[in-house]
C-alpha positions as CSV (number, residue, x, y, z in Angstrom):
1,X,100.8,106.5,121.0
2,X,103.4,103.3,120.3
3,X,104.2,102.2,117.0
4,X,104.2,98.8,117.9
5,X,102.9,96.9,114.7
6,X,102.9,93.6,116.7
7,X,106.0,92.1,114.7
8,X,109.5,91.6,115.8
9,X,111.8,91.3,112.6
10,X,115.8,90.4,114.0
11,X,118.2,93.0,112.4
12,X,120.3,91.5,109.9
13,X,123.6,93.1,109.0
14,X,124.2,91.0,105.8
15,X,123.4,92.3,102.0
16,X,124.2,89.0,100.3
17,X,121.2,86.3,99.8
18,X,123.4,83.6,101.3
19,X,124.7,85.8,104.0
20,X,121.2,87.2,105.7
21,X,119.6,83.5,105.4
22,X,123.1,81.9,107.5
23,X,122.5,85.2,109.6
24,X,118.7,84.5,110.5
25,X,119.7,80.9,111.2
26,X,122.5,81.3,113.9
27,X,119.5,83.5,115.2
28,X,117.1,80.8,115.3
29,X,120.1,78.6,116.6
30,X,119.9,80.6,119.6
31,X,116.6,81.0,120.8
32,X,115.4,77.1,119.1
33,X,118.7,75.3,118.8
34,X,116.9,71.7,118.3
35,X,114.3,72.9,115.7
36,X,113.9,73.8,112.3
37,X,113.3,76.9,110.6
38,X,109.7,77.3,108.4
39,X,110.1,78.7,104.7
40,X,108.0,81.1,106.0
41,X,109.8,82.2,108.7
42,X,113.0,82.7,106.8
43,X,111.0,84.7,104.3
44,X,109.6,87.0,106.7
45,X,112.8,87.4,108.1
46,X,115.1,88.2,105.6
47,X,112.7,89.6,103.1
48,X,113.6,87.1,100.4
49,X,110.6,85.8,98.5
50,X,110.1,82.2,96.5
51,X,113.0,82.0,94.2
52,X,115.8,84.4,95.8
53,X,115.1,82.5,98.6
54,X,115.4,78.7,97.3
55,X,118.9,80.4,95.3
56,X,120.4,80.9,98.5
57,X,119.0,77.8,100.5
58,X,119.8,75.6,97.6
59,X,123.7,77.3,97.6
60,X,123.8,77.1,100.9
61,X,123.1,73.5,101.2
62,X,125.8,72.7,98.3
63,X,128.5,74.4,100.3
64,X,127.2,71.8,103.3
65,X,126.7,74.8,105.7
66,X,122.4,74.0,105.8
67,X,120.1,70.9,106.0
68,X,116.8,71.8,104.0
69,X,113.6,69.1,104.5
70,X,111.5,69.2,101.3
71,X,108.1,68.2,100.8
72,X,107.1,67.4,96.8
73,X,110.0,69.0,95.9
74,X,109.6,72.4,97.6
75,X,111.5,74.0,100.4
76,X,110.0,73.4,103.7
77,X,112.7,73.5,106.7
78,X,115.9,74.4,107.0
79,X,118.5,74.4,110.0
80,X,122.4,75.3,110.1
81,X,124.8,72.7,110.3
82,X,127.7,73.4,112.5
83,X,129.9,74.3,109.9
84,X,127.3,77.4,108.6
85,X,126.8,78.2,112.2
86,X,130.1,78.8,113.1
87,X,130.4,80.9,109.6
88,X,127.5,83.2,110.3
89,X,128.8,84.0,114.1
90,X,131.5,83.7,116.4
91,X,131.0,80.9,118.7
92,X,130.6,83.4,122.0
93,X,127.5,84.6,119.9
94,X,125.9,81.0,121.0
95,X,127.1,81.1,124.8
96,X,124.0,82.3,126.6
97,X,124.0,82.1,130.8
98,X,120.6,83.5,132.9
99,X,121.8,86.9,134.4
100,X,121.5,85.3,138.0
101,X,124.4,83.1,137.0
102,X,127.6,84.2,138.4
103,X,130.8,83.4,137.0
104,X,132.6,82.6,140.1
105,X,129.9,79.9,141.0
106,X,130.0,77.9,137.7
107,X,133.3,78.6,136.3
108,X,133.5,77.7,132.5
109,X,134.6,74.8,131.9
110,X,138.2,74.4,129.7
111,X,136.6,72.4,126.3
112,X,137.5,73.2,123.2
113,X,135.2,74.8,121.2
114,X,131.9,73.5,120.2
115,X,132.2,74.3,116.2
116,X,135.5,72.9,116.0
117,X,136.1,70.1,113.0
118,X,138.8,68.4,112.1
């Protein structure tokens, strides 16, 4: 017998508002770093509902670390900037190579770092 309920919720380490909405982010910066995140999709994922959630969004996007899309005035979209990407995890977080990739054949390159601002 599984227990499989057929959802996959990320674990969040956070207990702040503000903290497990820039943490659910980054993760969505990994795995869909050129799209947005849906309301609902947030909500499911950090189990904040309606206003908690546009609390932290809305604090969020006053400290400039979120861009939110709103539709008639409501919270639609929202994506990290760099700035509350590279607040929510360390950059090495974001570095992701396929496991057939060998270090030795594609050195890393010396750069500096991607979330760096001056």
């Amino acid at each position: 017998m599984s227990d499989w309920t057929g959802k996959l919720k990320p674990k969040l380490t956070a207990r702040d508002p503000e903290g497990k909405v820039l943490e659910a982010l980054a993760l969505d910066y990994k795995v869909n770093p050129g799209l947005y995140i849906t309301r609902e999709d947030l909500e499911e994922d950090t189990d904040l509902k309606g206003e908690q959630l546009d609390k932290a969004l809305s604090a969020l996007e006053q400290k400039g670390l979120v861009k939110l899309l709103r539709l008639h005035g409501v919270i639609r979209l929202a994506k990290a900037l760099y700035t509350g990407l590279k607040k929510a995890k360390p950059q090495k977080f974001y570095n992701w190579y396929p496991p057939w990739v060998k270090e030795k054949l594609f050195p890393t390159p010396q750069m500096k770092p991607m979330f760096e601002t001056e």
